[in-house]
PDB file of N, CA, C and O in Angstrom:
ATOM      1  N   UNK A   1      27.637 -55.143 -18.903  1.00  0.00           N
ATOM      2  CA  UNK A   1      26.241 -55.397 -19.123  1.00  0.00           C
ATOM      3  C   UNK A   1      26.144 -56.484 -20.193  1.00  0.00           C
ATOM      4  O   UNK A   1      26.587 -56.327 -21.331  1.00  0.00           O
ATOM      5  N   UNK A   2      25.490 -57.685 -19.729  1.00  0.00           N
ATOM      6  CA  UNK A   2      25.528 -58.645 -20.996  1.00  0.00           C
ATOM      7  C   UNK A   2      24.618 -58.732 -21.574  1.00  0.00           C
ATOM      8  O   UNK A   2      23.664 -58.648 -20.800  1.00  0.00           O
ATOM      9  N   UNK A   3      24.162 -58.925 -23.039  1.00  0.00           N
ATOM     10  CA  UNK A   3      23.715 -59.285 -23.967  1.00  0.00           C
ATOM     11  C   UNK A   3      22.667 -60.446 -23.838  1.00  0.00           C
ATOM     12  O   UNK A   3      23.193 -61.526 -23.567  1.00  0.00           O
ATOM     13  N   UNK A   4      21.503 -60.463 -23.952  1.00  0.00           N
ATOM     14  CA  UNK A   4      20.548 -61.580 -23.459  1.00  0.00           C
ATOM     15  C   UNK A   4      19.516 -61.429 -24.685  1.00  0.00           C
ATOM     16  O   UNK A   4      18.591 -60.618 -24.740  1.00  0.00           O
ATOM     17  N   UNK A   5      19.835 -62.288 -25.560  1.00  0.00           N
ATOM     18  CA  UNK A   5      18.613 -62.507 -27.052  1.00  0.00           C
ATOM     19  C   UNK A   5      17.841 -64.071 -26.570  1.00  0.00           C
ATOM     20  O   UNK A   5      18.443 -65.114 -26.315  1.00  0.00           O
ATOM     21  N   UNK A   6      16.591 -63.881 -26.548  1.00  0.00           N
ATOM     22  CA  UNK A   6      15.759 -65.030 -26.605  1.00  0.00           C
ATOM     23  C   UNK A   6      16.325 -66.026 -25.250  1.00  0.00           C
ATOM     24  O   UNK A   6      16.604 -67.209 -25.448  1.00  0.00           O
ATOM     25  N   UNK A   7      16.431 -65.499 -24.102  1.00  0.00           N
ATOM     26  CA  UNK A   7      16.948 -66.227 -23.228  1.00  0.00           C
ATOM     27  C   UNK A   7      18.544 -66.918 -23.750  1.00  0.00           C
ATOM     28  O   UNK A   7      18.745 -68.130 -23.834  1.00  0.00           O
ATOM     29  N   UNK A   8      19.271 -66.162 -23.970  1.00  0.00           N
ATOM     30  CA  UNK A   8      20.746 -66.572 -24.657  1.00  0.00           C
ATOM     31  C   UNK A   8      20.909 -65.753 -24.033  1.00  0.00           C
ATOM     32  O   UNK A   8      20.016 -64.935 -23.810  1.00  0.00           O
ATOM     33  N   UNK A   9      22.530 -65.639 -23.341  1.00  0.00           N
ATOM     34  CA  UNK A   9      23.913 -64.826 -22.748  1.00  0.00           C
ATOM     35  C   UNK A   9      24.778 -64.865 -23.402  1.00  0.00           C
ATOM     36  O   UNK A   9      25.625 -65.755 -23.484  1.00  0.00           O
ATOM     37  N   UNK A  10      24.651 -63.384 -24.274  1.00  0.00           N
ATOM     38  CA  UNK A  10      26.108 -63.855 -24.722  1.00  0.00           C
ATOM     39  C   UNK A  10      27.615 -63.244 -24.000  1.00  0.00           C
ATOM     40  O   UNK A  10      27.777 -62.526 -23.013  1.00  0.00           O
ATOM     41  N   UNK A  11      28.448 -63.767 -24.801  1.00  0.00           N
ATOM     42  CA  UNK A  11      29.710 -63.769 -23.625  1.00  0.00           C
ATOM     43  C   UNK A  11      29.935 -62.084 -24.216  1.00  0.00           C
ATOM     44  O   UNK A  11      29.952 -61.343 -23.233  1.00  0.00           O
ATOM     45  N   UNK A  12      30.065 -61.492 -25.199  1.00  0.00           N
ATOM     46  CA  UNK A  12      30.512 -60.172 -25.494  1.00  0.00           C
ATOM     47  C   UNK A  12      28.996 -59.274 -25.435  1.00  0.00           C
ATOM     48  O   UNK A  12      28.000 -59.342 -26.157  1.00  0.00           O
ATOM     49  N   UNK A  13      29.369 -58.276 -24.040  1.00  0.00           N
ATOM     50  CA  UNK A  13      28.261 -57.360 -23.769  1.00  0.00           C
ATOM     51  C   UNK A  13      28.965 -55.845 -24.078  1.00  0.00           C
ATOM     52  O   UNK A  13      30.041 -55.521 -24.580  1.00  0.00           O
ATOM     53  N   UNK A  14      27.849 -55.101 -23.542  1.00  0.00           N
ATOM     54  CA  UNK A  14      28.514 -53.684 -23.039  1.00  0.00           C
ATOM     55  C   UNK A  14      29.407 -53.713 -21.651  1.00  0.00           C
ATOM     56  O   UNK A  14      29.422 -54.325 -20.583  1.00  0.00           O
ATOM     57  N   UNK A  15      30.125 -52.695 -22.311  1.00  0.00           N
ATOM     58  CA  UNK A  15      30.746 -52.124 -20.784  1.00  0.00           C
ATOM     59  C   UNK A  15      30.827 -50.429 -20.484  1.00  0.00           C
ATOM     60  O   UNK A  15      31.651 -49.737 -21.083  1.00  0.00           O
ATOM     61  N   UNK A  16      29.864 -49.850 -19.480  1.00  0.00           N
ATOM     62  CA  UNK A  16      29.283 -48.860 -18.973  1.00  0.00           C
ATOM     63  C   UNK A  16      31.245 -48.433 -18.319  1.00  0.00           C
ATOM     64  O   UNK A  16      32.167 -49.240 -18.436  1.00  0.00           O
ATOM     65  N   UNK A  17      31.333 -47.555 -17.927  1.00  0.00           N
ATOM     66  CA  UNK A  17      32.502 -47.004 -17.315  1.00  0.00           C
ATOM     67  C   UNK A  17      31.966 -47.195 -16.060  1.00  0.00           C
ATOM     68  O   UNK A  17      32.323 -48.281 -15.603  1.00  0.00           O
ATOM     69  N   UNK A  18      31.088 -46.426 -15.157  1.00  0.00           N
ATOM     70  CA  UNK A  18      30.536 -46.349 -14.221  1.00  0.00           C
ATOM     71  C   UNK A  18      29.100 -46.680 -13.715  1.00  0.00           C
ATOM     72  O   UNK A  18      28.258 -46.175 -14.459  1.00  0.00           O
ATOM     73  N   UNK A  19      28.533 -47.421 -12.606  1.00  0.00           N
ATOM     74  CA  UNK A  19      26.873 -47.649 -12.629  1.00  0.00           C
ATOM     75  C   UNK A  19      27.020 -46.925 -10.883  1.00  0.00           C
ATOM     76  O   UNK A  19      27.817 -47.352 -10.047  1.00  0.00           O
ATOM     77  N   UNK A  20      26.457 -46.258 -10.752  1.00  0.00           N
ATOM     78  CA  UNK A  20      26.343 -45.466  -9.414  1.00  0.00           C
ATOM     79  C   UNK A  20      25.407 -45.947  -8.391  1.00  0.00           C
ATOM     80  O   UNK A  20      24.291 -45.671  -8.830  1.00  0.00           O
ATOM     81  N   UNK A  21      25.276 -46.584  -7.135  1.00  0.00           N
ATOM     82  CA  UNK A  21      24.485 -46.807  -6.663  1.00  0.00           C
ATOM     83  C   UNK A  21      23.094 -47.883  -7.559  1.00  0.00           C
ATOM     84  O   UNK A  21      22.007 -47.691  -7.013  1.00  0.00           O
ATOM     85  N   UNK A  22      23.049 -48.464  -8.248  1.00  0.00           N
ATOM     86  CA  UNK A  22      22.595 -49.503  -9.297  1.00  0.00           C
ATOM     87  C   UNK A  22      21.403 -48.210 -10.143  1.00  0.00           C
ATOM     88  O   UNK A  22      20.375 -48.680 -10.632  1.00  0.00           O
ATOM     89  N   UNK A  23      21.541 -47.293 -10.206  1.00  0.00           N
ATOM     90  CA  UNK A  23      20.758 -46.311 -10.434  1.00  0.00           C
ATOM     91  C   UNK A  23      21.576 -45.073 -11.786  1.00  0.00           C
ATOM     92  O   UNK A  23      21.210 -44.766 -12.920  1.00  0.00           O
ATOM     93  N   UNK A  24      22.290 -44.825 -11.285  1.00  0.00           N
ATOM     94  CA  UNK A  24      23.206 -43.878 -12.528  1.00  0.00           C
ATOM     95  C   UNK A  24      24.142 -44.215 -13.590  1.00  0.00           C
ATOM     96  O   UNK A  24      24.984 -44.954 -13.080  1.00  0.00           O
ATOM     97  N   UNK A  25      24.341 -44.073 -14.540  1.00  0.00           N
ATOM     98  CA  UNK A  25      24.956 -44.861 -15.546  1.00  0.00           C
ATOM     99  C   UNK A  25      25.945 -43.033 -15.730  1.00  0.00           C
ATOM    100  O   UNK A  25      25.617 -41.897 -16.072  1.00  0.00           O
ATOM    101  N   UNK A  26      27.329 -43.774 -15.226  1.00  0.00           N
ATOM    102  CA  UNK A  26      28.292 -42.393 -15.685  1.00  0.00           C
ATOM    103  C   UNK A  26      29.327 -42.984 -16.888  1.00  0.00           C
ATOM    104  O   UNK A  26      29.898 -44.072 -16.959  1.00  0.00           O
ATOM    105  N   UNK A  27      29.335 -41.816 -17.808  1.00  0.00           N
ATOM    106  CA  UNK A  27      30.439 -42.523 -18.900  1.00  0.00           C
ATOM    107  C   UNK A  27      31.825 -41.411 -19.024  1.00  0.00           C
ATOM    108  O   UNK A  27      31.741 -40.186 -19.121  1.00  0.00           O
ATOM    109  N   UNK A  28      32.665 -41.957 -19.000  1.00  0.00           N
ATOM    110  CA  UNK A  28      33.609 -41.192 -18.717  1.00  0.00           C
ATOM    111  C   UNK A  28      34.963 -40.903 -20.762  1.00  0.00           C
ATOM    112  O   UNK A  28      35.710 -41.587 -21.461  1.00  0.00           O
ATOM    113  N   UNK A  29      34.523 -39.763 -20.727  1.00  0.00           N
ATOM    114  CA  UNK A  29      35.668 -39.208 -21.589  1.00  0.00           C
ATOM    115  C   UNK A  29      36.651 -38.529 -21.887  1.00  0.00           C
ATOM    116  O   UNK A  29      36.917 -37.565 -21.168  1.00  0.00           O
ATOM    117  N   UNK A  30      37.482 -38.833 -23.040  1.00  0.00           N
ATOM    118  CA  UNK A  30      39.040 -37.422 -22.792  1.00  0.00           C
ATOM    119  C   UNK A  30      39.198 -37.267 -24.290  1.00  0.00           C
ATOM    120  O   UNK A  30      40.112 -37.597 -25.046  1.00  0.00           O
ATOM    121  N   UNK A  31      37.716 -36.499 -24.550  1.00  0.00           N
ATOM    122  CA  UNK A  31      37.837 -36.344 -26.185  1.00  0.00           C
ATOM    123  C   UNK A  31      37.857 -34.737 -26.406  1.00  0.00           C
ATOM    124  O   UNK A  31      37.720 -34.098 -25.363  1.00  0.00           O
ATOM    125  N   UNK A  32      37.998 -34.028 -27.526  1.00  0.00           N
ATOM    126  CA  UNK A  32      38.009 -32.836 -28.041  1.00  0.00           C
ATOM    127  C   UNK A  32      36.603 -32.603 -28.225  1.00  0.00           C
ATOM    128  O   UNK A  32      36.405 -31.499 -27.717  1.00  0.00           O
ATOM    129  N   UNK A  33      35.674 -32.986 -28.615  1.00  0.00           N
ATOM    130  CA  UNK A  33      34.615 -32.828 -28.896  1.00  0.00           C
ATOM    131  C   UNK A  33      33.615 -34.156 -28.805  1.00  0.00           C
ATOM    132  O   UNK A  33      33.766 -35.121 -29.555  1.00  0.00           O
ATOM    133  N   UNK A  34      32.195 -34.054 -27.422  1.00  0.00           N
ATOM    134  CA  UNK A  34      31.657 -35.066 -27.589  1.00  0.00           C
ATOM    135  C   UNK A  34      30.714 -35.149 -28.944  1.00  0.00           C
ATOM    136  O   UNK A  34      30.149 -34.120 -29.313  1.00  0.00           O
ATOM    137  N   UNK A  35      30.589 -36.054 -29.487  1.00  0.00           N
ATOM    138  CA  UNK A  35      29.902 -36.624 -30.774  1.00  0.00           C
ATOM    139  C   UNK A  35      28.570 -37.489 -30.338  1.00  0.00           C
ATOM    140  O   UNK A  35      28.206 -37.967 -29.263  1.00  0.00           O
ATOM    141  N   UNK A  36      27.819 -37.467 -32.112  1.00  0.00           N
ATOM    142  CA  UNK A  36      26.267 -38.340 -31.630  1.00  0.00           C
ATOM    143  C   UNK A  36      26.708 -40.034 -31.292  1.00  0.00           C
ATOM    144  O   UNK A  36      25.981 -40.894 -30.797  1.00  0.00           O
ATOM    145  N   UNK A  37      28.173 -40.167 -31.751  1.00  0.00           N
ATOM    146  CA  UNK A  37      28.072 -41.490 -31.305  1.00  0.00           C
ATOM    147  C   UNK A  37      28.051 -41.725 -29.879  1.00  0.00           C
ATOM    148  O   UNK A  37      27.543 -42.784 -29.510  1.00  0.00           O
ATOM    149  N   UNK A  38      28.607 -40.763 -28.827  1.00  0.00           N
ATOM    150  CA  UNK A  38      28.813 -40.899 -27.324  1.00  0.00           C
ATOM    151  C   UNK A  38      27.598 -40.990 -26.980  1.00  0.00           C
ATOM    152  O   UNK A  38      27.094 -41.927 -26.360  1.00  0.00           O
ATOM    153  N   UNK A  39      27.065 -40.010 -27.370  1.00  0.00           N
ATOM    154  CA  UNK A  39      25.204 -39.828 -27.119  1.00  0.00           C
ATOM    155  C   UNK A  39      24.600 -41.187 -27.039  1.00  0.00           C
ATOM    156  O   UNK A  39      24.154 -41.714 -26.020  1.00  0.00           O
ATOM    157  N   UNK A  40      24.652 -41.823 -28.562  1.00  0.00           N
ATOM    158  CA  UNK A  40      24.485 -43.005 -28.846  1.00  0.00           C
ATOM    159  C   UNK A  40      24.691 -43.758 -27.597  1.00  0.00           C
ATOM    160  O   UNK A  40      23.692 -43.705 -26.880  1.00  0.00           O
ATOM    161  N   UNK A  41      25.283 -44.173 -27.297  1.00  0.00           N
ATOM    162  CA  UNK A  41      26.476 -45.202 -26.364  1.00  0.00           C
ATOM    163  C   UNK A  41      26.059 -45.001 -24.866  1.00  0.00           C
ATOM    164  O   UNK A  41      26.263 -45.991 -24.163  1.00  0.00           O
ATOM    165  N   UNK A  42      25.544 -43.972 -24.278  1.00  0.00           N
ATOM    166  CA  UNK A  42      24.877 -43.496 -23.018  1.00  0.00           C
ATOM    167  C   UNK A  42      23.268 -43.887 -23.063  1.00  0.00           C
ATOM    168  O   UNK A  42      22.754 -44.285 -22.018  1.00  0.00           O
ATOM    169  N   UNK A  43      22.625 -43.797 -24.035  1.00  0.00           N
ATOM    170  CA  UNK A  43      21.446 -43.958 -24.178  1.00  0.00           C
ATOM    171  C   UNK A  43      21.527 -45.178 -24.441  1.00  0.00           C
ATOM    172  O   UNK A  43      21.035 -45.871 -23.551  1.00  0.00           O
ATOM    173  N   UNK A  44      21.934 -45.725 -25.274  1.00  0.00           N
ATOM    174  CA  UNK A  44      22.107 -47.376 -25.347  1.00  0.00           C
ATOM    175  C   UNK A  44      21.793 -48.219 -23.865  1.00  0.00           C
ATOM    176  O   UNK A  44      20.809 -48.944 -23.722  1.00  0.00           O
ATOM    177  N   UNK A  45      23.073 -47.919 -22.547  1.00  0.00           N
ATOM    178  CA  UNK A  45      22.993 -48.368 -22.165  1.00  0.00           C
ATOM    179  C   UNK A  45      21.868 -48.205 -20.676  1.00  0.00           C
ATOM    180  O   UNK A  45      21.563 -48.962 -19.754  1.00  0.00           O
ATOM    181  N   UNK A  46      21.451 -46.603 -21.119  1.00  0.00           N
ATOM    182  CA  UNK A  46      20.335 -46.637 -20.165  1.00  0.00           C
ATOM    183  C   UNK A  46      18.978 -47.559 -20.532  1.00  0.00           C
ATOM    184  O   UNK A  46      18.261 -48.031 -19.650  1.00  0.00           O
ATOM    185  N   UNK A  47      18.651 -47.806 -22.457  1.00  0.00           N
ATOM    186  CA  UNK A  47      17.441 -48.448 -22.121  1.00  0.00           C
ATOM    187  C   UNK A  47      18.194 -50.170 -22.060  1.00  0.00           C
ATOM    188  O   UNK A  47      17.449 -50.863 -21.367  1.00  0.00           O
ATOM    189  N   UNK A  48      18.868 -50.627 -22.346  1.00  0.00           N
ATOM    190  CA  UNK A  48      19.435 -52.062 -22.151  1.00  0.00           C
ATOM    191  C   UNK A  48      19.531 -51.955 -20.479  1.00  0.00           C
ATOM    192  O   UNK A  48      19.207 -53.027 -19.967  1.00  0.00           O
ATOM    193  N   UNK A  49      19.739 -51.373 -19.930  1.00  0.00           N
ATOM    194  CA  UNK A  49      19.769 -51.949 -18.177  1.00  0.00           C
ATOM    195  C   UNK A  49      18.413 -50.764 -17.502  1.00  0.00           C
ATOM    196  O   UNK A  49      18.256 -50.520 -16.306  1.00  0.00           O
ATOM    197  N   UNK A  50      17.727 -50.289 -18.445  1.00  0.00           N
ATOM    198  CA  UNK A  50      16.364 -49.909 -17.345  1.00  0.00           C
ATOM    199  C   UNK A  50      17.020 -49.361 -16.477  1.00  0.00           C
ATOM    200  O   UNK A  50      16.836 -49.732 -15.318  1.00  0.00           O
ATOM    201  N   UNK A  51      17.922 -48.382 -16.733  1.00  0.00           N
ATOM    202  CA  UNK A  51      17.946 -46.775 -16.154  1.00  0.00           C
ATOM    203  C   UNK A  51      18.078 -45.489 -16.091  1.00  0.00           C
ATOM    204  O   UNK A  51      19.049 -45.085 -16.730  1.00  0.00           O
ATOM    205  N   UNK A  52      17.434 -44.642 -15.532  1.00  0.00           N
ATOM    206  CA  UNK A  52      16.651 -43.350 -15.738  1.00  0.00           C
ATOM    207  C   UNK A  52      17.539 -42.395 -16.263  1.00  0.00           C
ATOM    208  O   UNK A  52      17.222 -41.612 -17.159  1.00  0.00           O
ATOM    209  N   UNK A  53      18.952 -42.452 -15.578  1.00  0.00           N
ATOM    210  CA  UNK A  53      19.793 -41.048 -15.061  1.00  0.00           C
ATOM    211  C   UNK A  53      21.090 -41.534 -15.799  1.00  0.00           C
ATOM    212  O   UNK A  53      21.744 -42.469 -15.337  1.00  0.00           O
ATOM    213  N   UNK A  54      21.438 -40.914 -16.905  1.00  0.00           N
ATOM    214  CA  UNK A  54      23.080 -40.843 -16.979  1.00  0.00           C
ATOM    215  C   UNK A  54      23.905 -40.093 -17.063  1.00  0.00           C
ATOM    216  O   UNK A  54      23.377 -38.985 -17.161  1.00  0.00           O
ATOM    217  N   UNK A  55      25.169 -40.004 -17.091  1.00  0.00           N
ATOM    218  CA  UNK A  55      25.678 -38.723 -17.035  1.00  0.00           C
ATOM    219  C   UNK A  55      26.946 -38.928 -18.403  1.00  0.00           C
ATOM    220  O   UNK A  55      27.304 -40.061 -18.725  1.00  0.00           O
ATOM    221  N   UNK A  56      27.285 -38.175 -18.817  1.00  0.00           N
ATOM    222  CA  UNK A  56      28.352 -38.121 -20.105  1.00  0.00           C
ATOM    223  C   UNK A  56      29.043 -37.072 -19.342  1.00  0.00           C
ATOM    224  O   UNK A  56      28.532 -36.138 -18.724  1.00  0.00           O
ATOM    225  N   UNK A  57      30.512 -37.426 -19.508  1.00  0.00           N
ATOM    226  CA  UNK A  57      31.620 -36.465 -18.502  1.00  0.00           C
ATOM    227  C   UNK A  57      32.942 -36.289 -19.501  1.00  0.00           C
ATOM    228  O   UNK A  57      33.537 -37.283 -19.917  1.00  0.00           O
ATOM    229  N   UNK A  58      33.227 -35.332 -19.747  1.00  0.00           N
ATOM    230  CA  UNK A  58      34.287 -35.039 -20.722  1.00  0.00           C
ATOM    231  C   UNK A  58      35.365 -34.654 -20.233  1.00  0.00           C
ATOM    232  O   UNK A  58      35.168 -33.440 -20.208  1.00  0.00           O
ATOM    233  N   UNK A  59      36.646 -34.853 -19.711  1.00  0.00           N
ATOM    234  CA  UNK A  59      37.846 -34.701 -18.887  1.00  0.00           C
ATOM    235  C   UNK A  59      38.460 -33.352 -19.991  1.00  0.00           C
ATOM    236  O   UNK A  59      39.340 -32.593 -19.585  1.00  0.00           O
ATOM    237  N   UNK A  60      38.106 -33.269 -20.810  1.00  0.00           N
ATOM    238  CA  UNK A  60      39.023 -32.643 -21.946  1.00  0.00           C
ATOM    239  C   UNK A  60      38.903 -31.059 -21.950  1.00  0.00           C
ATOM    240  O   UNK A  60      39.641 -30.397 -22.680  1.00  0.00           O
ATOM    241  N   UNK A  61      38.105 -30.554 -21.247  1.00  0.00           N
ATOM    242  CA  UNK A  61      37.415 -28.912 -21.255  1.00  0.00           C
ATOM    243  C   UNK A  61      38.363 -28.364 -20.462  1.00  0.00           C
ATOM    244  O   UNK A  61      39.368 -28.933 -20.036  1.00  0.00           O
ATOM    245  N   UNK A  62      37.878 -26.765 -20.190  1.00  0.00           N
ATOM    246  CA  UNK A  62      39.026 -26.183 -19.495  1.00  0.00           C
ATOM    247  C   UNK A  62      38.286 -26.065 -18.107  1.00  0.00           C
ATOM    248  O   UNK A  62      38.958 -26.048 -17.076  1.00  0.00           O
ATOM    249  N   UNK A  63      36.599 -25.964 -18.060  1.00  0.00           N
ATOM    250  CA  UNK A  63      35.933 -26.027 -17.351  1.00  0.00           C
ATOM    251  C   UNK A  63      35.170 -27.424 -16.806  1.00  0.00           C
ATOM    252  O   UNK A  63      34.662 -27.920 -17.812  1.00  0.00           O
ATOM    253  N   UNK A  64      34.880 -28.251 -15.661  1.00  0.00           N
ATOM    254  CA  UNK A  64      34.501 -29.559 -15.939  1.00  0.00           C
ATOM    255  C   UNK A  64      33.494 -29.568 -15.989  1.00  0.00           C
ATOM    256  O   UNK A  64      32.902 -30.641 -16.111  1.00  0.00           O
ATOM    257  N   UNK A  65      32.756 -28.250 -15.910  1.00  0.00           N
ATOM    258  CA  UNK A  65      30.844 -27.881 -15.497  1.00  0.00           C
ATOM    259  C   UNK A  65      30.304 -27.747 -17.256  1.00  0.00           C
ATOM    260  O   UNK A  65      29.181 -27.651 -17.752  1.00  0.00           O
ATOM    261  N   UNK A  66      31.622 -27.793 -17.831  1.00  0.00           N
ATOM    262  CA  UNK A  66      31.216 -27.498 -19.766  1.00  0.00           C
ATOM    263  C   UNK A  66      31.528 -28.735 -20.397  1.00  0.00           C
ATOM    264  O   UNK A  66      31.522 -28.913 -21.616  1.00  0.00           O
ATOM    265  N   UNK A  67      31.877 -29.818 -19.291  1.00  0.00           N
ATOM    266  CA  UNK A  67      32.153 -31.325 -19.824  1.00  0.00           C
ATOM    267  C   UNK A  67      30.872 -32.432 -19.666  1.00  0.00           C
ATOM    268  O   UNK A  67      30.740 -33.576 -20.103  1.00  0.00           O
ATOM    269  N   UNK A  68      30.043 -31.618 -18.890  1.00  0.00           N
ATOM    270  CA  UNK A  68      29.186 -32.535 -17.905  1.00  0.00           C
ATOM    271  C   UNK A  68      27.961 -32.679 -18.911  1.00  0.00           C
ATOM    272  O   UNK A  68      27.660 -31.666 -19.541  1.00  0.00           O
ATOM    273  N   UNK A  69      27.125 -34.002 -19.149  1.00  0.00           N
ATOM    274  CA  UNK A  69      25.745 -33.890 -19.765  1.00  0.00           C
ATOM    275  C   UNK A  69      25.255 -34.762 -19.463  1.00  0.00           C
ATOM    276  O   UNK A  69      25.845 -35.838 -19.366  1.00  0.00           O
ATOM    277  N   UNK A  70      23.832 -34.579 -19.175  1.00  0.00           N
ATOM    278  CA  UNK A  70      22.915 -35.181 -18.420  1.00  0.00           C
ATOM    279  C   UNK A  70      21.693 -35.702 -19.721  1.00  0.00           C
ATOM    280  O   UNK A  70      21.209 -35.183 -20.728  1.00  0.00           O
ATOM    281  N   UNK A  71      21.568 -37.041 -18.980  1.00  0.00           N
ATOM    282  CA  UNK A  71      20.351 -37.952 -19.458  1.00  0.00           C
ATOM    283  C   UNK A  71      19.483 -38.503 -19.017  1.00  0.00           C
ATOM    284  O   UNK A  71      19.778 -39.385 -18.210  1.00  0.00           O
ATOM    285  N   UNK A  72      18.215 -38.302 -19.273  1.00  0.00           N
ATOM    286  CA  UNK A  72      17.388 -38.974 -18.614  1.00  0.00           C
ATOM    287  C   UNK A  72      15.954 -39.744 -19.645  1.00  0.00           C
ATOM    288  O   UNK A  72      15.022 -39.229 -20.264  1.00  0.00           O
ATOM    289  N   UNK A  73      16.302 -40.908 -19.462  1.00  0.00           N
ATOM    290  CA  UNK A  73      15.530 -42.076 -19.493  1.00  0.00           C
ATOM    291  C   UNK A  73      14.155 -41.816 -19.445  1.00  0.00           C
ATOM    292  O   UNK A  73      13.824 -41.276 -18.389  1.00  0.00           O
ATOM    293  N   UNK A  74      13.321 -42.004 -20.169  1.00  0.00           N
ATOM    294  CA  UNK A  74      11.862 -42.277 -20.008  1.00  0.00           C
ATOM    295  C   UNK A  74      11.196 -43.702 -20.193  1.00  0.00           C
ATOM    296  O   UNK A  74      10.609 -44.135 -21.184  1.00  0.00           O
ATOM    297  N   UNK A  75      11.502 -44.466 -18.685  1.00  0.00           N
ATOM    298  CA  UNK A  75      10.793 -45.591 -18.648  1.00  0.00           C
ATOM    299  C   UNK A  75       9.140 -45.779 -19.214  1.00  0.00           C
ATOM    300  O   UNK A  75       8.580 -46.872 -19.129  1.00  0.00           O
TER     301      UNK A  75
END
């Protein structure tokens, strides 16, 4: 996702893990504990690309249904 100030591109943007169908923003992790910075970092890139739905996915649980967190955007 690139960076656009005052009609400028810059060359260093975000990079989303996953964009689903141009609609879902999935971020993928293999941490011990998700933190407010991940939070941070999902929401970031839902309002920078104007979308609704993201998902935060944690590989690290014993369960993957206790890894999973959902976001949603208020355009």
């Amino acid at each position: 996702m690139p960076i656009i100030y005052k009609e400028v591109k810059l060359d260093h943007g975000y990079r989303m893990d996953l964009l689903v169908e141009d609609k879902v923003v999935v971020e993928i992790k293999t941490v011990d504990a998700i933190i407010d910075v991940h939070e941070a970092q999902i929401l970031t890139y839902l309002k920078l690309g104007d979308y609704k739905l993201g998902l935060l996915i944690n590989f690290n649980v014993q369960l993957l249904k206790k890894g999973i967190k959902r976001f949603v955007h208020n355009l």
